[in-house]
C-alpha positions as CSV (number, residue, x, y, z in Angstrom):
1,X,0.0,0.0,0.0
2,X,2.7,2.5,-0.1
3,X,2.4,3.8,-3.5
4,X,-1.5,4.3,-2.9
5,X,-0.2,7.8,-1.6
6,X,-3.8,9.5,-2.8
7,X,-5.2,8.2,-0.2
8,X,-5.0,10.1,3.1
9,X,-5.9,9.1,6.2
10,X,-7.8,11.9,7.8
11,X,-6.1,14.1,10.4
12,X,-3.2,11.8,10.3
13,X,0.2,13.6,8.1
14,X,0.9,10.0,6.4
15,X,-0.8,7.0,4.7
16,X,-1.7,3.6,4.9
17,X,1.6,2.1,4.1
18,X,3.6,4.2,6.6
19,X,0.9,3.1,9.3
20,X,1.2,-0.6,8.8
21,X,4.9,-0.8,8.7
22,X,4.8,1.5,12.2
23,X,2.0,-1.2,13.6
24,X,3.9,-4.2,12.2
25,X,7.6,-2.7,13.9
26,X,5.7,-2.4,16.9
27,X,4.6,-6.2,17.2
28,X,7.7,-7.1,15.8
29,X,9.0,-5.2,19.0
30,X,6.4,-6.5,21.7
31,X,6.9,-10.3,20.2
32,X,10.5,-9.9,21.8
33,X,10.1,-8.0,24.7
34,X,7.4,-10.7,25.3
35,X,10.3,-13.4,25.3
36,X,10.5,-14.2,21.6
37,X,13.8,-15.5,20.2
38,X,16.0,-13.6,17.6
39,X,18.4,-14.9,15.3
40,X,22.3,-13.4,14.5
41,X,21.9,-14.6,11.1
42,X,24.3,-13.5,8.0
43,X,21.5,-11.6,6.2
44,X,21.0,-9.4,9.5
45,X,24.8,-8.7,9.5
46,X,25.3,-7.5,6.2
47,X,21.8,-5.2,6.3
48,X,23.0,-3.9,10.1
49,X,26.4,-2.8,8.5
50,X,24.9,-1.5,5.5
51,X,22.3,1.1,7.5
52,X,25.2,1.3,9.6
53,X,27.3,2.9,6.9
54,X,24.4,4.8,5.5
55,X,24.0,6.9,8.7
56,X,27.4,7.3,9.0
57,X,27.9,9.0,5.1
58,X,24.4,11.3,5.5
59,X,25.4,12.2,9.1
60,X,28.9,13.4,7.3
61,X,26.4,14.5,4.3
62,X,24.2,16.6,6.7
63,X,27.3,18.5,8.3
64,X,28.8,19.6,4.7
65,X,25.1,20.3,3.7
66,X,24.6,22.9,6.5
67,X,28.1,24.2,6.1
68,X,28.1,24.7,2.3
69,X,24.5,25.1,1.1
70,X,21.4,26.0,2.1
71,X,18.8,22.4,3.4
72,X,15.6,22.4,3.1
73,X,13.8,21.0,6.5
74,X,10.7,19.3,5.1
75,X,12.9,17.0,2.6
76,X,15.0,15.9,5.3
77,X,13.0,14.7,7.4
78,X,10.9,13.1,5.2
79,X,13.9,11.2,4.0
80,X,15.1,10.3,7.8
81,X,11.9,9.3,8.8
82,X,11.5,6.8,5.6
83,X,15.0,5.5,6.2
84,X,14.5,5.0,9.9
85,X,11.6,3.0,9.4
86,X,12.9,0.9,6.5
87,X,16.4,0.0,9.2
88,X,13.6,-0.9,11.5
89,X,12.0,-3.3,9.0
90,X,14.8,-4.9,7.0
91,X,16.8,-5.2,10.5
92,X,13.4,-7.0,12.4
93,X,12.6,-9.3,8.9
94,X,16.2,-10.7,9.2
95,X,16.4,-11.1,13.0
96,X,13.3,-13.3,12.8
97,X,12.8,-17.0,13.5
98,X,13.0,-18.9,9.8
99,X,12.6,-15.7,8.4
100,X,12.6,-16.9,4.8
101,X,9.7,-18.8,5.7
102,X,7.8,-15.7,6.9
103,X,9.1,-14.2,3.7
104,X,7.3,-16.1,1.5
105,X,4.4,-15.9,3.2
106,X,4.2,-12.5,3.5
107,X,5.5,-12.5,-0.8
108,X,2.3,-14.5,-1.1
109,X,-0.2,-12.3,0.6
110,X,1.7,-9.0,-1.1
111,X,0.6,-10.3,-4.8
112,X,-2.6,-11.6,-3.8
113,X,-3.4,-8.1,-2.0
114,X,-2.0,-6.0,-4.5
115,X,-4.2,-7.7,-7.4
116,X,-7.2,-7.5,-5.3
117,X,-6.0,-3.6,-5.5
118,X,-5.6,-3.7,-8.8
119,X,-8.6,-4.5,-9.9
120,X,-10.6,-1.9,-7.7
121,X,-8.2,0.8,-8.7
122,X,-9.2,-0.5,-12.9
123,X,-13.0,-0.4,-12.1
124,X,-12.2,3.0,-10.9
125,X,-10.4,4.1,-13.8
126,X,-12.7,2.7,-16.1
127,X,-15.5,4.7,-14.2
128,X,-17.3,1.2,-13.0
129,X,-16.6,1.9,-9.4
130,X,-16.8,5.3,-7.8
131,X,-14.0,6.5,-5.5
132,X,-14.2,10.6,-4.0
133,X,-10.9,11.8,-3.6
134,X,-8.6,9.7,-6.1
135,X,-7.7,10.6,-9.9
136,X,-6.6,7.4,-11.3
137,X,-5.5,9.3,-14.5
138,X,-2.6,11.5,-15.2
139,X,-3.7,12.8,-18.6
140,X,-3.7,9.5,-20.7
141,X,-1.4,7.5,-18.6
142,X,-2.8,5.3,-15.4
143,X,-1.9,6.1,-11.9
144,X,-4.4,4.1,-9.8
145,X,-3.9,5.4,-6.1
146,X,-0.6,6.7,-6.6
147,X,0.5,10.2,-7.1
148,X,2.0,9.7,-10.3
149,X,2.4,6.9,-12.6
150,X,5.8,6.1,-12.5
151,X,5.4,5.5,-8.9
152,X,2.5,2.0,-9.5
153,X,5.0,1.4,-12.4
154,X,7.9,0.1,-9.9
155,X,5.2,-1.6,-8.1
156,X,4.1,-3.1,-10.7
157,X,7.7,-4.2,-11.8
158,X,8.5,-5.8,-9.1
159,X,5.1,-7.5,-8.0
160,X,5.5,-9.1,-11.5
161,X,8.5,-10.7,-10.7
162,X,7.5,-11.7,-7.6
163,X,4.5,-13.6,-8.5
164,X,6.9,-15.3,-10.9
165,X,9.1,-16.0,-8.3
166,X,6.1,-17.6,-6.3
167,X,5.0,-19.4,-9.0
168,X,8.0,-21.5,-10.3
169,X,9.0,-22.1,-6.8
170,X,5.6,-23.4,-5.0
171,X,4.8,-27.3,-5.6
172,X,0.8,-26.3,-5.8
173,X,-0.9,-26.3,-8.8
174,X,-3.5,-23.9,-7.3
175,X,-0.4,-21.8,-6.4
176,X,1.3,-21.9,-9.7
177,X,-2.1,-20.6,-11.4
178,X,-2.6,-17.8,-8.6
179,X,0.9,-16.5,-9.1
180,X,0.8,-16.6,-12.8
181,X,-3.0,-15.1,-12.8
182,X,-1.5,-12.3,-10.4
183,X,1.4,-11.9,-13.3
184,X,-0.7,-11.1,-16.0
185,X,-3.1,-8.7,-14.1
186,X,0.1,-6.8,-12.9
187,X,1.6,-6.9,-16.6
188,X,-1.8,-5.0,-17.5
189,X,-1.6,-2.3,-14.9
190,X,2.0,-1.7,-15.4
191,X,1.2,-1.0,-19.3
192,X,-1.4,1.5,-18.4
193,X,1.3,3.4,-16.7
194,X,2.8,4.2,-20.4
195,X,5.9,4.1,-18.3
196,X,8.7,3.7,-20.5
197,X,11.2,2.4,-18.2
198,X,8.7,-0.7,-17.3
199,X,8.5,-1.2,-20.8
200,X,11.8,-2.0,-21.1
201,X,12.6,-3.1,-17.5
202,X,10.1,-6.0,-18.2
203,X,11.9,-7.1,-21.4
204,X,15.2,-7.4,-19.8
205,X,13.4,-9.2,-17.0
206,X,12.1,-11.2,-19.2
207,X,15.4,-12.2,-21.2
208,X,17.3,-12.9,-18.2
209,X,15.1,-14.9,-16.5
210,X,14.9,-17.0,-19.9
211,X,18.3,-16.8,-19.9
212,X,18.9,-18.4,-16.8
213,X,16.3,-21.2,-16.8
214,X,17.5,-22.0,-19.8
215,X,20.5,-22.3,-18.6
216,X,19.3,-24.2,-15.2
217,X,17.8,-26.6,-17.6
218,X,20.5,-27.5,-19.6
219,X,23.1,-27.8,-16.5
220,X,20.4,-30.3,-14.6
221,X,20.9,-32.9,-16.5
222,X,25.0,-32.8,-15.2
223,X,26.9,-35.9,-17.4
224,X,23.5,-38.0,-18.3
225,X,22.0,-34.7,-20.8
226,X,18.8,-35.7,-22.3
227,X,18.3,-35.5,-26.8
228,X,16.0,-32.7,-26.0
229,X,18.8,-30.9,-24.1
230,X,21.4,-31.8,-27.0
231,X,18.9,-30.4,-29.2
232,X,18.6,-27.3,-27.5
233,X,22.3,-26.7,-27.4
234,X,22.9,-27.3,-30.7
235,X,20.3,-24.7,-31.8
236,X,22.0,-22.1,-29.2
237,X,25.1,-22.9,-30.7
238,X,23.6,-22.3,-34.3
239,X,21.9,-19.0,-33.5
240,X,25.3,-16.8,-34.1
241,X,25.9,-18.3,-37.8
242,X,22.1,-18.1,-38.2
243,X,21.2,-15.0,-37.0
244,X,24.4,-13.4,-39.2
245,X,23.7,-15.2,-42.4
246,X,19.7,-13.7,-41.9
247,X,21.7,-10.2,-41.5
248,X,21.1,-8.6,-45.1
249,X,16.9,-9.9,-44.9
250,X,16.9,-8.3,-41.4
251,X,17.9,-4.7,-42.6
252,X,15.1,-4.1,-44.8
253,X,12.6,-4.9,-41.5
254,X,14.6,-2.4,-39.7
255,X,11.7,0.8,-40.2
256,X,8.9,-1.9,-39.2
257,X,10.5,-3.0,-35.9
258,X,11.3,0.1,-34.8
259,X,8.3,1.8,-35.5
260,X,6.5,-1.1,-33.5
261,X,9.1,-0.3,-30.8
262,X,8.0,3.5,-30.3
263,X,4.5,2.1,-30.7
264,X,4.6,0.8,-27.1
265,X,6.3,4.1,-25.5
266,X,4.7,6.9,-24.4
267,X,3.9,9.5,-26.8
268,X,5.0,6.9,-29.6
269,X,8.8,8.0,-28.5
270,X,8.1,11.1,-30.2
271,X,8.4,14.9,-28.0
272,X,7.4,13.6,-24.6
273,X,9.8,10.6,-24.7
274,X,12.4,12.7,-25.6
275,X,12.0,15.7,-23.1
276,X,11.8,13.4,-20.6
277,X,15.5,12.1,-21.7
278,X,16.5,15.4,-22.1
279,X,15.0,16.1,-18.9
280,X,16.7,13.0,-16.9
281,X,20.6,13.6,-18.6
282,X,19.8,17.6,-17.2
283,X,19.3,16.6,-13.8
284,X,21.9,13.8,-13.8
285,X,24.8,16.4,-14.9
286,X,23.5,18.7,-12.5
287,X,23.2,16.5,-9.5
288,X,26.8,15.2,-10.4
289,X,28.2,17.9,-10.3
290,X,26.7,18.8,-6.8
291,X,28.0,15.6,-5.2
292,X,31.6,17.0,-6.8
293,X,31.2,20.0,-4.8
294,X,30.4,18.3,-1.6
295,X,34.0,16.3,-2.2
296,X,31.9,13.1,-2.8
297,X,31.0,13.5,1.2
298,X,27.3,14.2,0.0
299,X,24.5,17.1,1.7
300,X,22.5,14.6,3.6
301,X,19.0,13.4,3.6
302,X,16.4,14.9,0.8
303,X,16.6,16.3,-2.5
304,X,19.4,19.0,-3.5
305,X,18.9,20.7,-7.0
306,X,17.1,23.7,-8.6
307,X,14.2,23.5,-10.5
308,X,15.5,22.7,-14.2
309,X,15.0,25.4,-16.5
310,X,12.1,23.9,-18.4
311,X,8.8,25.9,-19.2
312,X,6.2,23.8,-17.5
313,X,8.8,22.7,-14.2
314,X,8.9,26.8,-12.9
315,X,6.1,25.9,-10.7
316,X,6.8,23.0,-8.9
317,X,8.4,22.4,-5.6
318,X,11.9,22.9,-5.2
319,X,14.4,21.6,-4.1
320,X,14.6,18.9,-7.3
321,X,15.6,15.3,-7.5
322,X,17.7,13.9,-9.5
323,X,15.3,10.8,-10.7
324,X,18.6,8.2,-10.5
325,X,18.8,5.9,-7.6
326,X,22.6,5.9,-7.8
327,X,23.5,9.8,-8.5
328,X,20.6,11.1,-5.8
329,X,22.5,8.6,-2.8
330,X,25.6,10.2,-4.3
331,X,24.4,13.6,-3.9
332,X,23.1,12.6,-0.2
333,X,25.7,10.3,1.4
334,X,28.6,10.4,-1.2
335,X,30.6,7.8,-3.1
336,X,31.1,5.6,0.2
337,X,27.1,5.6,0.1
338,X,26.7,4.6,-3.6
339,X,29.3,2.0,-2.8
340,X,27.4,0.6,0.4
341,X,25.0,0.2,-1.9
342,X,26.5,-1.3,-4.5
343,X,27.7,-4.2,-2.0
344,X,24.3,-4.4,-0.8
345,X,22.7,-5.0,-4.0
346,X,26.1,-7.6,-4.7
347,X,25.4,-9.5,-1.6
348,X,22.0,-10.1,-2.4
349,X,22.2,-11.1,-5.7
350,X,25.2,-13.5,-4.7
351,X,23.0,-14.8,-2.3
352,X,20.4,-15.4,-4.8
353,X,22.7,-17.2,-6.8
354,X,23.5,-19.5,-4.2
355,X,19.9,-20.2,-3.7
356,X,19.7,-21.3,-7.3
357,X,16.9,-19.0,-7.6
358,X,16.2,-17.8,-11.1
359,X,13.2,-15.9,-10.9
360,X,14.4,-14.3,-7.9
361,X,17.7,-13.1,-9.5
362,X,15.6,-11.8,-12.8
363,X,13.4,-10.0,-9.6
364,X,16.6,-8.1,-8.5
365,X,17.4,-7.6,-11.9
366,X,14.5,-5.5,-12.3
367,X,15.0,-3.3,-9.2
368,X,18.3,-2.4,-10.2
369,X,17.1,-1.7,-14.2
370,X,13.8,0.7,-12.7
371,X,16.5,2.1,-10.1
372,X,18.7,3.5,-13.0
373,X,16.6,6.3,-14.1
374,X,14.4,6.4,-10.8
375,X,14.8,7.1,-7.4
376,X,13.5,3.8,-5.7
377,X,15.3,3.2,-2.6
378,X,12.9,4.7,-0.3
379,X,10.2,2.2,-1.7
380,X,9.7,-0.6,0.9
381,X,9.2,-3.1,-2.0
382,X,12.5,-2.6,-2.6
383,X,14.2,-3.2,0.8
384,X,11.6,-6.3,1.0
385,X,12.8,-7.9,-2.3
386,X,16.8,-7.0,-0.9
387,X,15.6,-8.9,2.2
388,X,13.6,-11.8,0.8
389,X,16.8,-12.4,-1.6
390,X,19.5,-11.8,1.4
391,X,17.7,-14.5,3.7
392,X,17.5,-16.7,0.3
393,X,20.9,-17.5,0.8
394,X,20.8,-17.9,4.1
395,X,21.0,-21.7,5.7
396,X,17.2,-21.4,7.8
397,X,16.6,-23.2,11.2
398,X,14.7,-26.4,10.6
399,X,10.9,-25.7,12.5
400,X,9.8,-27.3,15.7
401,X,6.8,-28.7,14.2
402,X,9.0,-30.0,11.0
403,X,11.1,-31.7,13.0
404,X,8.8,-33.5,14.9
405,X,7.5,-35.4,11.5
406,X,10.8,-35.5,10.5
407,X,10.1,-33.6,7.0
């Protein structure tokens, strides 16, 4: 529910998501202070020493930010507030009990939630249900419940991959359909967005995962490789020569495929595609060359540029973001910060790896893609996929109740 930021709760200065993750850290909190056991587990390490780090750089940030520029209050502690409550989270998840386990459970009520969402927040954009106080459209492009539609667009790119996740990895063949059903739904939404960078975060998603259980598949069957599997190397072999001697023949298609390609953009990647390039490469160059000011040390917590000198951007809110995951930490907490995260992001995916997870590596795959020319690490889908994919790799306690029927 965070990205439903349209709806407010009344007399209360946040929404929904903020006030489940507060009521959830404070269970999390009364289940051990009640006697319930925690767990010093590998995961928990490597997030502690992340947020650990992170403080350490925006502290440094915030000093060099009040001695060199001028900060803006709100932004701040909008920013400290989300990052305190996602250490809180991430740090609780790890510490729990078999917290893969709750993980998955939690992965499985997320999709089946969210698509329950989803399809109030279409009967609402399609004018079959009536809801005061939301405006599911942002000109042509679908928002649902969010502010804006880039912001359902990340959701949508990583429930997608979730659900995927789920399904390849359950044994049910109730939960396989569910997960797949949820996939498609979510594939819908995110389209309405006419978000260009879920356009093409999903194709890469999509190739990699391929790429990887097809390469899962062909290592499984070790020395005793099926015909089928002979078969399918042999035709990976022969795409190169194949592909190359189809070269000339593939030129003269070259108009047609890319005008299907700026068919599924926004704006048919004519003038609103490209000002928001233009627009993106303007902030990026400007918010790099703020961090080089700082001395790579950062400004701390928030957002740090001008308003860019377009025509319709005069009126909105300063300070600016820089819209890049990667340059805005830079501009925050510095190049230790961007290389904190960098490890982070490493570790889970190694961890992944180790898990022999496909779908969940294509599922960090597409955080990291949406997180190039957006600023996602606030998100708590994020931090929860981190999370899911750090405890992935992480040997789990054997249950009690498992135990017991020796399964």
């Amino acid at each position: 529910m965070s990205y439903a930021t349209q709806l407010d709760i009344p007399r209360l200065p946040f929404g929904y998501g903020e006030l489940f993750l507060v009521l959830w850290i404070m269970l999390s909190i009364g289940r051990i202070l009640a006697g319930g056991r925690l767990e010093a587990t590998p995961a928990l390490a490597k997030l502690a020493g992340f947020w650990l780090i992170l403080t350490f750089t925006l502290g440094v940030g915030t000093i060099v930010g009040f001695l060199t520029t001028v900060l803006y209050l709100d932004p701040l502690l909008h920013d400290t507030i989300a990052y305190l409550l996602l250490v809180c989270v991430t740090c609780l998840v790890a510490a729990e009990p078999d917290a893969g386990v709750h993980l998955r459970r939690s992965a499985w009520w997320i999709i089946a939630i969210a698509n329950a969402c989803f399809v109030i927040q279409i009967g609402v954009g399609w004018g079959w249900i009536h809801q005061s106080g939301v405006d599911p459209w942002y000109w042509d492009r679908f928002r649902g419940w969010s502010e804006n539609p880039n912001q359902l667009a990340l959701y949508c790119a990583l429930f997608g991959p979730l659900a995927l996740h789920l399904a390849t990895t359950t044994s049910s063949p109730w939960g396989r359909l569910l997960g797949l059903s949820c996939l498609v739904l979510t594939f819908y939404v995110g389209r309405l967005t006419k978000s260009d960078t879920y356009l093409y975060t999903s194709i890469l998603t999509c190739l990699i995962f391929v790429a990887l259980r097809v390469g899962t598949w062909l290592a499984a069957g070790g020395g005793n490789t099926s015909l089928l599997r002979q078969v399918a190397l042999l035709l990976m072999v022969g795409f190169l020569p194949l592909a190359m001697s189809l070269t000339p023949y593939a030129f003269a298609e070259v108009s047609s495929v890319e005008s299907f390609a700026k068919s599924l953009t926004k704006d048919k990647g004519g003038e609103a595609t490209e000002e928001t390039a233009a627009l993106r490469l303007f902030l990026w160059d400007e918010a790099l060359g703020k961090g080089g000011e700082s001395g790579s040390l950062g400004l701390g917590p928030g957002p740090h540029l001008e308003r860019p000198p377009i025509v319709d951007k005069q009126f909105l809110p300063r300070p600016f973001e820089a819209h890049s995951t990667v340059i805005d930490l830079y501009t925050q907490g510095g190049l230790i910060a961007v290389l904190a995260l960098v490890w982070i992001v490493g570790s889970a995916t190694l961890s992944a790896w180790r898990a022999k997870s496909d779908a969940l590596l294509a599922l960090l795959a597409s955080t990291v893609v949406f997180g190039i020319p957006h600023l996602i690490i606030r998100h708590p889908i994020v931090w929860f996929v981190l999370t899911m994919a750090l405890v992935a790799g992480t040997p789990q306690t054997i249950p009690a109740t498992v135990r017991r029927w020796g399964n």
